[in-house]
N, C-alpha and C positions, 0 to 999 in steps of 0.2 A: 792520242788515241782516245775517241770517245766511247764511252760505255753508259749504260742504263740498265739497270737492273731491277726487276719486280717481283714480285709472284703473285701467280693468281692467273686470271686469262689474257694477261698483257703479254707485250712482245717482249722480249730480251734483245734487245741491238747489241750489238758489236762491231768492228769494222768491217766483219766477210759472213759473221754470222747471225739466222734470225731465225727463235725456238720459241714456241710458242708452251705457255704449262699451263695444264687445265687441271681439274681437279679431279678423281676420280670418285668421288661420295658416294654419289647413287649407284655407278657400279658394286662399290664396295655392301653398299645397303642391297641390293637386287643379289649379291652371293650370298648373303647373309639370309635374306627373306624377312628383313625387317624395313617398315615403312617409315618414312618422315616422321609423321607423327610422334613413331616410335623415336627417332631421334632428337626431334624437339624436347621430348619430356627426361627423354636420356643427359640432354645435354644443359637441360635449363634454359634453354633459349626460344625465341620465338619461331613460330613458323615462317614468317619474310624470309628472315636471315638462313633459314637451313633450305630455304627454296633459291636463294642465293647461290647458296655453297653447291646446290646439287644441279644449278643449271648453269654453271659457270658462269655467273655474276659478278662472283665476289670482288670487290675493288682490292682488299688487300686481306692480310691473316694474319693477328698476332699467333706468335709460338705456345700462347697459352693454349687458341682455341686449336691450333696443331694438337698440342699433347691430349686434349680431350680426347678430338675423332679418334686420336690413335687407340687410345685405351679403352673407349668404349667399342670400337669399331674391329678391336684385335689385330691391327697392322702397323707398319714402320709408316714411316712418314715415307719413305720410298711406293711406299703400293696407294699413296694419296694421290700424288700427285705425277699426271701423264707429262713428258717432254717429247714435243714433236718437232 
C-alpha cells in the first residue's frame, strides 16, 4: 500500500484517496481585520514567507511556525488549515 503524506498545498495520495490542505491564513487575518504586515511583525518574520503562507505556497511547515499562527492568530490548528 502506497502512501505520501504532506502538509501544506500538496496532495495527500493514498490508494482511493486524494485531499488536497491548503492553509487558511488570510481568511483567518481577513476575520480578524488584521493585515500581513501586521503579521509579519507579529511573527518576526519576513514578508516573502507570510505571502507564502497566505497564498498557499508554502512547500512545508515546521510545528513551531504552526504554534505561532495559532497563538498569535487565536485558533487550533484545526481552523488553520482547509482539507478538500
Amino acid at each position: 500500500m502506497y502512501r505520501n503524506y504532506a502538509i501544506s498545498v500538496s496532495v495527500i495520495k493514498s490508494t482511493r484517496v486524494i485531499r488536497v490542505i491548503k492553509l487558511n491564513v488570510q481568511s483567518l487575518l481577513d476575520s480578524k481585520r488584521k493585515t500581513r504586515y501586521w503579521l509579519v511583525k507579529q511573527m518576526d518574520s519576513n514578508y516573502e514567507t507570510i505571502n507564502r503562507l497566505c497564498d498557499n505556497h508554502a512547500v512545508a511547515l515546521q510545528l513551531e511556525t504552526i504554534g505561532k499562527l495559532c497563538k498569535i492568530l487565536e485558533c487550533t490548528p484545526n481552523d488553520l488549515f482547509i482539507i478538500e
